[in-house]
N, C-alpha and C positions, 0 to 999 in steps of 0.2 A: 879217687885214683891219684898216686901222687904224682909230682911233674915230673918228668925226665931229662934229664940232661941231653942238651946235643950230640956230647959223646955216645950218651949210653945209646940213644936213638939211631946212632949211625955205628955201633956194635949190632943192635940187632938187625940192623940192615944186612951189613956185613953176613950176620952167620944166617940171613934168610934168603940172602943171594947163593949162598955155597950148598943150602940143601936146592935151591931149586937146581942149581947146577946134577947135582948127586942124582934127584928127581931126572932131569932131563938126560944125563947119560943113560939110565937104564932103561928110560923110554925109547931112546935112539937105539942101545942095542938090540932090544927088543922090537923094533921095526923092521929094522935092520938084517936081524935075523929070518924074520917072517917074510921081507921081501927077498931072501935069498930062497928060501923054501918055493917061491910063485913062480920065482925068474929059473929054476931049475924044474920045477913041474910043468911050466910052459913053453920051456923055451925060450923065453925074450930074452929080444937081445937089444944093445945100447943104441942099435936104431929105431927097434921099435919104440922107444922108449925117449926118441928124439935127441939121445945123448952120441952121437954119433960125429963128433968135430966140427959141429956147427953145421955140417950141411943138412941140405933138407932134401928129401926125395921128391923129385919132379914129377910132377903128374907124366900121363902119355894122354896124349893128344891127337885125337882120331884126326887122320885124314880128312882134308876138305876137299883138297882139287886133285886129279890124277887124269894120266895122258898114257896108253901101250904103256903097263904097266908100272909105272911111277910116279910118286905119290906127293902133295906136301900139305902139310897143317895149314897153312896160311900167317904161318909166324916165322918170323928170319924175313931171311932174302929170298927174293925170288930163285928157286932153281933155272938151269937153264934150259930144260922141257918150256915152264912157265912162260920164260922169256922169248922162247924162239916164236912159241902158240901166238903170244902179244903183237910179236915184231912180224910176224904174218898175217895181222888184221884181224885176230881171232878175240876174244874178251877172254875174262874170267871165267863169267858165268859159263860157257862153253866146257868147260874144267871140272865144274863143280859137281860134288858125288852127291850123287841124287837117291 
């Protein structure tokens, strides 16, 4: 095998970087495509899909404590059912949905 020149070796770099490129557009169309086919058969949409402006969708969070009908997770601030229950000697546990 004969030696190659630096040049020559950094021509064929050159024209092996431009087919992978030619290579990868037409794989990316063709993904591309396919994934319009899924997201139109299924419906998804850019939240499903977590592309949704960064936000993230919040769990919901069963109730823990409740008093005559209202309710709190046990995250935030105390409501002020919670508050009043407390400040009349009553606990938590008294709260809690059982």
């Amino acid at each position: 095998m004969p030696t190659m020149t630096l040049s020559q070796i950094n021509a064929q770099i050159a024209e092996l970087q431009k087919q992978a490129e030619q290579i990868k557009k037409a794989e990316f169309d063709s993904i591309v495509s396919e994934m319009k086919k899924k997201i139109a058969e299924y419906g998804i949409t850019a939240r499903d899909l977590g592309l949704d402006g960064g936000k993230t969708r919040k769990s919901e969070v069963a109730p823990k404590y409740a008093k005559n009908g209202k309710t709190w997770t046990g995250r935030g601030k105390r409501p002020l059912f919670v508050q009043e229950h407390l400040a009349s000697g009553g606990s938590l546990n008294d709260l809690l949905i059982r």
